[in-house]
N, C-alpha and C positions, 0 to 999 in steps of 0.2 A: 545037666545042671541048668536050672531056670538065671536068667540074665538077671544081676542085680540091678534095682533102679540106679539110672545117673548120679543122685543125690547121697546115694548109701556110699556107690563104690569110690566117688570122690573121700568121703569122708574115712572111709576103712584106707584109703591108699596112705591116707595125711595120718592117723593113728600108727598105721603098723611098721612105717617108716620111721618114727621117732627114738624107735631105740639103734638104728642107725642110722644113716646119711640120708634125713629125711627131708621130703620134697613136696612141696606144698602143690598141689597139678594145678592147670589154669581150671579155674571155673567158669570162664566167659569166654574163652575161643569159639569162636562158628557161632557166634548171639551178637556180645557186643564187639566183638571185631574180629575181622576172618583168622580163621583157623592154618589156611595154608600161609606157610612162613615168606615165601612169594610174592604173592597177592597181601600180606601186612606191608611187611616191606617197602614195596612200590607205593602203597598208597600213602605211608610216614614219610619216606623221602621226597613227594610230590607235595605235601605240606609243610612238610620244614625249608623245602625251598622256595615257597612260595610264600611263606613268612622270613625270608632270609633278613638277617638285618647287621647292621655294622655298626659298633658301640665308636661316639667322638672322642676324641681325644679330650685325657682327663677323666674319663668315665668313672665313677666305682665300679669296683668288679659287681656281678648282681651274686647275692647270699640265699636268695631265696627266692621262691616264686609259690604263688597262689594257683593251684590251676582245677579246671571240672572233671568231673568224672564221670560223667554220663558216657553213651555207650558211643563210639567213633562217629557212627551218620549224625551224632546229633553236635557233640563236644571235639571231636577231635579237632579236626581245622582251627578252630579257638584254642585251644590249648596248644598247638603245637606253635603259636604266634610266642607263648613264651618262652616253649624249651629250646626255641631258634635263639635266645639271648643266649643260652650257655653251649651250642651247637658247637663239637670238636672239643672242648676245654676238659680237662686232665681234675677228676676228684677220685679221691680213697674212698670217700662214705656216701652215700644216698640217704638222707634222715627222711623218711616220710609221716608225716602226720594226717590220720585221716578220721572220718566218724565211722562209728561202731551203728551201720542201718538193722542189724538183726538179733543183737543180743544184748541186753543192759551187762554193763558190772560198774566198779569204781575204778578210777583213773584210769592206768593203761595197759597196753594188750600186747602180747608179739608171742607168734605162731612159734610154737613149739617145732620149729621146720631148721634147716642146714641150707636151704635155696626157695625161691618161687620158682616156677617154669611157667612161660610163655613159648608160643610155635617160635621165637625168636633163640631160644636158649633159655639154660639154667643163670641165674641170678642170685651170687650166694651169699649170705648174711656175712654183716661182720660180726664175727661169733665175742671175741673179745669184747665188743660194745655191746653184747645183749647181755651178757654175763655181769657184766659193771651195774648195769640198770635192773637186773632182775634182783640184787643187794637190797632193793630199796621197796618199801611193801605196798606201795602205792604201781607196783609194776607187777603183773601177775603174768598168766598166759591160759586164756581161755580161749579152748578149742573151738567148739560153736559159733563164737563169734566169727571166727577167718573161715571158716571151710568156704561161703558161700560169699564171702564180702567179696565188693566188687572197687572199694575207696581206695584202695593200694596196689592191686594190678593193672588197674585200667590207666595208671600211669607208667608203667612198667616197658613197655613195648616202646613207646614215645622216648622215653631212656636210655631204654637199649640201641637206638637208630641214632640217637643225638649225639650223645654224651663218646667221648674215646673211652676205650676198654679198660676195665683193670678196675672197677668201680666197685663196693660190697655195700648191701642194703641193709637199712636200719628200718625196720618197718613197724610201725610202733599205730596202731587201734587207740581214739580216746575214747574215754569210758565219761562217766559224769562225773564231774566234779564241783567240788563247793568254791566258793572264790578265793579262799585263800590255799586253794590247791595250784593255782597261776603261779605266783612266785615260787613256790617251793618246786613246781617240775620245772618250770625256767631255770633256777639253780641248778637240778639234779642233770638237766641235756645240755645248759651252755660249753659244759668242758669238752661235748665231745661237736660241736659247731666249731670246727679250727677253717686254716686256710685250705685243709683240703677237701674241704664238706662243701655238701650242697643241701641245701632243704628246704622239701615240697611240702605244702600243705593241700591237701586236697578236700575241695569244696563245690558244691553247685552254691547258687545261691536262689531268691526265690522259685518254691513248687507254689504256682497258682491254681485251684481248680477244688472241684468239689473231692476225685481222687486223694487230693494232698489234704482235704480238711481242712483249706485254709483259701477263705474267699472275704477277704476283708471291704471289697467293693464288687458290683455287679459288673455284671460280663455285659458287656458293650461294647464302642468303638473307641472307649476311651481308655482299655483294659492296658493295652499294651504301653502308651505311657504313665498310667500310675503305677502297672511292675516297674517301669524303670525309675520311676519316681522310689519308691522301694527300696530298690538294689541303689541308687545313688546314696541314701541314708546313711546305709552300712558302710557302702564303701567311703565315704568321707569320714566317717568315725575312723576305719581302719589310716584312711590317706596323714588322719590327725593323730595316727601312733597313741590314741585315747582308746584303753582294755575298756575302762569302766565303762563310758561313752558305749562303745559299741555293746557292751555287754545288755546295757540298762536300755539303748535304742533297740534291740532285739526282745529282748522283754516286753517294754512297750507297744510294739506292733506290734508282736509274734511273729513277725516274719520268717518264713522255713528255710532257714541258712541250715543246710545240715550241718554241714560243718562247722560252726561258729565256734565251736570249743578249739578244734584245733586252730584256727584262727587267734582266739584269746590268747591261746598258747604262744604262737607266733608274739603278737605285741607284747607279751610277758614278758619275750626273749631278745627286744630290741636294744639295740646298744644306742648311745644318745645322740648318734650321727648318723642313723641309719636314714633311709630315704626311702618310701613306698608311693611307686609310682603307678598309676592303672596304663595298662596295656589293651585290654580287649573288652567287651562286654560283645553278648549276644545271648537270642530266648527261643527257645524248640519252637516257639508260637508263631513268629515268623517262617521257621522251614515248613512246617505241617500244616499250618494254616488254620488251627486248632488254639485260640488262648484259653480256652475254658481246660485246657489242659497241659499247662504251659511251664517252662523250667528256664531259668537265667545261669546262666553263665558268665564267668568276670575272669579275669589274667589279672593277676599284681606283682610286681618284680618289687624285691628288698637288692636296693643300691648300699654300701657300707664300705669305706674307706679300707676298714678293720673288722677281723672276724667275728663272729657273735661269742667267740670264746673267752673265755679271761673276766675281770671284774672290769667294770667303766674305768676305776682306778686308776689301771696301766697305760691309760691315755695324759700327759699334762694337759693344763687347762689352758683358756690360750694367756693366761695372765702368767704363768710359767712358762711358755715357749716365748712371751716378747722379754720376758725378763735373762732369759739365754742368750737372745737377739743383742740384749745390750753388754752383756759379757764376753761374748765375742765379739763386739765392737771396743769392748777396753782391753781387748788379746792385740787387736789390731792397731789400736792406734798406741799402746806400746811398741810394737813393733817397728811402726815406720818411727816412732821416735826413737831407737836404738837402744832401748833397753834391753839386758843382757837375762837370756829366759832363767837364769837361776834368780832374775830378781823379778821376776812375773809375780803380781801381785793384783788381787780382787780388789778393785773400792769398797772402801770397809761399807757405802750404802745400799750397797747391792749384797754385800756379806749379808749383812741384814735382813735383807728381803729372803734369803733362802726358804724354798720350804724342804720337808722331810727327804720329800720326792727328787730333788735336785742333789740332795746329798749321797742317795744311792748310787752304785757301780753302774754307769751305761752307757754305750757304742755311743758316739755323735763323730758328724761332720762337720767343717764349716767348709762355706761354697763361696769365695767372691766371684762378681761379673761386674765388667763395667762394656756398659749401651748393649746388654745383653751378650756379652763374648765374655768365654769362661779366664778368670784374671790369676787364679787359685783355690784348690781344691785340696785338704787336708783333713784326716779325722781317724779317728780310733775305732773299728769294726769291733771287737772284744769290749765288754765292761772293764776296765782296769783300771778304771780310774771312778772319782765321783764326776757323775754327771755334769756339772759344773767346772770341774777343774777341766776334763775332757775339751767343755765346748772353748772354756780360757786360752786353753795350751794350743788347739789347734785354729782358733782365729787368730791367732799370733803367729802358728805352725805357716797358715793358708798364704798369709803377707809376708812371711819372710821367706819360707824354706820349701816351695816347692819348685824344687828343681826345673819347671817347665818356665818357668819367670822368672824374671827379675823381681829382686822386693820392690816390694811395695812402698812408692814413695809421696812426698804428705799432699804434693798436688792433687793424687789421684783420691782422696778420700773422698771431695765432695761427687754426691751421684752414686757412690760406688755399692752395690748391692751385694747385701748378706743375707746368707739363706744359710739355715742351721737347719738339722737334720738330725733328729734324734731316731736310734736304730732297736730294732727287739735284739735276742739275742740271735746269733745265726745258727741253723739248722740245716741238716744235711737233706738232700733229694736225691731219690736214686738214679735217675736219668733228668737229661736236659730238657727232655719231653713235659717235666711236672713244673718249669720252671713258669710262673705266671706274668710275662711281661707288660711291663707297664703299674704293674701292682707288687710286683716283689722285686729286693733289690738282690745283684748276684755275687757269688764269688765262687771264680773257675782255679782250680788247683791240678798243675799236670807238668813232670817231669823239674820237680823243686821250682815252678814257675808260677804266680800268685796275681788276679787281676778284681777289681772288684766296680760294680758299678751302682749306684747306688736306683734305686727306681725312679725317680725322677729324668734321669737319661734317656732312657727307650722313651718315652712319652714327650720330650722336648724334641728330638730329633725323628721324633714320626718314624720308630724300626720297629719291624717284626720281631719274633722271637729269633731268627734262622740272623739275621740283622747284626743284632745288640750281639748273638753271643760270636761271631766272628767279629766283630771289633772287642770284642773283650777279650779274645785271645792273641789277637793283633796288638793290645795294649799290655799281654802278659808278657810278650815278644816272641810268642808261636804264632807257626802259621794260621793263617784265617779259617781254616779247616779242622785243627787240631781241637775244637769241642765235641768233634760227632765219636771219638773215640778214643777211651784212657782218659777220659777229664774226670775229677771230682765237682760237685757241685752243692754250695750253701745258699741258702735264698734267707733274705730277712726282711724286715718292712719296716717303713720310715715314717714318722711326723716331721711335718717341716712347717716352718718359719723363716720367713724372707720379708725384710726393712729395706729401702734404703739411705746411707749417710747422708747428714749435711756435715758439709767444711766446718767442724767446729773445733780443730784444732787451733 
C-alpha cells in the first residue's frame, strides 16, 4: 500500500477519530518545534527559566496574556517571557483565542477532537465548556480550519512545561466577525473566565515584506524602527483598553496583526479594573537579518484584581465601599460608647444613602489597626445578613467582642484604622494546592475545627502558600501540619476599603 501524504493522513486521523476519543495529532512537531519530547523539554525549561520572574507584593494575579506563535527559533524565547508570569500556578481551564490563517467562516471554531497531542502529551478539552458554547450559533466546528492551524498548538508545549497539571483546554478558532459580534461573544465566554481560568490569546503582530503584501514604506535602514513604530500603535490602543481605537487604528494602517480579532475579543472581555501591561516586543528581522521579510512579535499580561467572570455589577463602587467605611465607623463608635447591640442603630443619613446593592445578603468583615497592629477583627463569612447590617454589627462586633482584646476604648479612636472587606460567597477547592495566595481568601475545616483568613493576610505578612495555611491551622488550634491531610478547604475574594478615624467623639 502506497504511503499516504503527511497532509491526508493527518487529516483522516482527526475525522475518524471523532466518533470516539478523538485526537487532534500535532501538525508542527519536527518543523516548528522538535519533535522528540527530550529535546522540547529542555529547550522550554531553559527559557522559562531564563525568563524567570517574581510578581511584588500586592500584585493582581495576571488573567491573561497575549502571546506569538510563530515557530520556536523565532517566537519562542518571547513568548515564554510571559507564560514565566503564570509559571507553577494551579487553572481548571486554558481558554485560547487564536486566528483562523487557513480557512474563512463566521465567528468561532473548536476541533471537533476530545485532546490535542503534542511529543509532550495528550491535552484534553473541557468537554462541558465546548458543549455550553457550541448552544450558541455563532460557534460552529469547522474541520479544515484546525487540521493544519498552527495559532493554538504552538502554544500548547509552553503550557504544558509551565502551568502545574490537571488543566483542560478550551481552544476556540476566530472566524470573522462584524463589530457588534465583540460584545455578544464577550457575553457568551465571560462565564466561563472564573478564578480558575487562564486565557491566551495568540497573536504575531506586524508581517512586513512583499511575502505578507504589506509594505507600507520602503525597505531601507529605516525599516526596522518604522515596524516598531507600527506595532507601538496597536499596542497602545490595546494598553488604552480602547476595542474601537484599536479596531479603526488597524483598519487605517492595515497593519497585519493576524490576530487582531482575537485581540478585540480580549478588550471586549475586560472588566473595568483590568490592567494591560507590555511585557516583550521582538521582530524575526533582527534574528535573520532579513527586514524585507520580517514578523513582530509582542507579550501582554491582563493584571485584574477580579475574574473576567460575572457582570461589572458585582463589584461596589468605590462611593459604596466609603459609604460602608462610615457604617462601621457608627458600629464602632457605638460600641465604645456602650451601647447595648439590641440598640444598634443606622444614622437615619446614611439609611438614606443606601443603594440596592448594600441592601443584598453579603459576607463582610471589619478589621481595626492601630500604628499598623491588628486592634480587632470581626465579620460574617456567609451572606446572612444585608450587607449593611453585616458591616454595622461587626464594626461594633470588631470593638467590642473580639475575644483577643480589650474593647475598644474612646481614647483609642483617634488614628485608629478601618478596613472593611466585603466577601464573594465561599466556594469549595479540592485540594490546598488550587488555593491562590495572596489573591483568595481561605477557610480550613478539619476534625469540627473552623479557621478563616481573609486575603489580605498572606500579602501583609509576606507568606507563601505552605505559610499562611500552617498558621491557619495553628489559629484553628491544630497542629501546623494538620492542612496537608483531612482538611476541607473554601477560597473567596474580597473588596476592601480602609479610612482612618479622627477623634470625633
Amino acid at each position: 500500500m502506497r504511503a499516504l501524504p503527511r497532509l491526508l493522513l493527518a487529516g483522516l486521523l482527526l475525522i475518524a477519530g471523532q466518533a470516539g476519543a478523538a485526537v487532534r495529532p500535532s501538525a508542527l512537531a519536527g518543523s516548528w518545534y522538535p519533535a522528540d519530547a527530550a529535546v522540547l523539554q529542555r529547550l522550554l525549561d531553559g527559557w522559562l527559566e531564563a525568563a524567570a520572574t517574581t510578581d511584588g507584593p500586592g500584585q493582581p494575579p495576571v488573567r491573561a496574556l497575549v502571546l506569538p506563535h510563530a515557530g520556536y527559533r523565532y517566537s519562542g524565547a518571547t513568548a515564554a517571557r510571559g507564560v514565566a508570569l503564570v509559571r507553577g500556578r494551579h487553572f481548571r481551564r486554558v481558554v485560547i483565542l487564536a486566528p483562523s490563517h487557513r480557512a474563512g467562516f463566521d465567528g468561532l471554531s473548536i476541533a471537533g477532537v476530545d485532546a490535542y497531542r503534542t511529543p509532550l502529551g495528550e491535552v484534553p478539552l473541557d468537554g462541558e465548556a465546548v458543549r455550553r458554547l457550541r448552544r450558541d450559533p455563532l460557534v460552529g466546528s469547522h474541520a479544515a480550519a484546525h487540521r493544519r492551524e498552527h495559532s493554538i498548538e504552538i502554544e500548547l508545549p509552553l503550557l504544558q512545561r509551565a502551568l502545574a497539571p490537571g488543566w483542560r483546554l478550551l481552544p476556540l478558532l476566530v472566524g470573522r466577525l462584524q463589530r457588534e459580534d465583540y460584545p455578544r461573544l464577550a457575553r457568551l465566554l465571560r462565564p466561563l473566565l472564573d478564578d480558575d481560568t487562564l486565557l491566551i490569546v495568540s497573536s504575531d503582530f506586524t508581517h512586513y515584506g512583499e511575502a505578507f503584501g504589506y509594505q507600507p514604506f520602503p525597505l531601507d535602514e529605516r525599516t526596522p524602527e518604522r515596524i516598531r513604530a507600527l506595532d507601538e500603535g496597536a499596542v497602545a490602543k490595546i494598553l488604552a483598553r480602547d476595542l474601537d481605537g484599536f479596531l479603526d487604528y488597524r483598519r487605517r494602517t492595515g497593519d497585519t496583526i493576524c490576530g487582531y480579532r482575537p485581540i478585540g475579543l480580549l478588550l471586549a472581555l475586560l472588566p473595568a479594573d483590568a490592567r494591560v501591561e507590555q511585557i516583550a516586543w521582538a521582530n524575526s528581522g533582527s534574528m535573520t537579518g532579513d527586514y524585507g521579510h520580517a514578523v513582530s512579535y509582542v507579550v501582554l499580561a491582563v493584571r485584574s484584581p477580579r475574574p473576567f467572570a460575572g457582570d461589572a455589577d458585582d463589584r461596589l463602587s468605590e462611593g459604596e465601599m466609603a459609604l460602608l467605611q462610615r457604617i462601621a465607623e457608627a458600629g464602632i463608635r457605638q460600641a465604645v460608647a456602650g451601647v447595648d447591640d439590641a440598640d444598634l442603630r443606622l444614622p437615619e443619613e446614611l439609611e438614606a444613602a443606601l443603594t440596592p446593592a448594600l441592601k443584598r445578603p453579603g459576607g463582610a468583615f471589619v478589621t481595626l489597626k492601630e500604628a499598623g497592629h491588628l486592634r480587632g477583627c470581626i465579620g460574617y463569612i456567609a451572606p446572612v445578613a444585608p450587607l449593611y447590617r453585616a458591616v454595622l454589627e461587626n464594626g461594633y462586633n470588631a470593638a467590642r467582642r473580639d475575644y483577643r482584646f480589650q474593647p475598644l476604648q474612646p481614647g483609642e479612636l483617634k488614628g485608629l484604622e478601618v478596613e472593611v472587606s466585603v466577601l464573594t460567597p465561599p466556594r469549595p477547592i479540592d485540594s490546598w494546592r488550587d488555593f491562590r495566595v495572596g489573591e483568595q481568601g481561605i477557610i480550613l475545616s478539619k476534625d469540627g475545627r473552623r479557621a478563616v483568613f481573609l486575603p489580605e493576610v498572606a500579602r501583609e505578612q509576606g507568606w507563601d502558600r505552605e505559610q499562611t495555611l500552617t498558621h491557619l491551622a495553628r489559629k484553628a488550634g491544630l497542629p501546623g501540619d494538620a492542612w496537608r491531610q483531612g482538611a476541607r478547604f473554601q477560597v473567596f475574594r474580597s473588596q476592601v476599603h480602609s479610612a482612618t478615624l479622627g477623634d470625633r467623639s
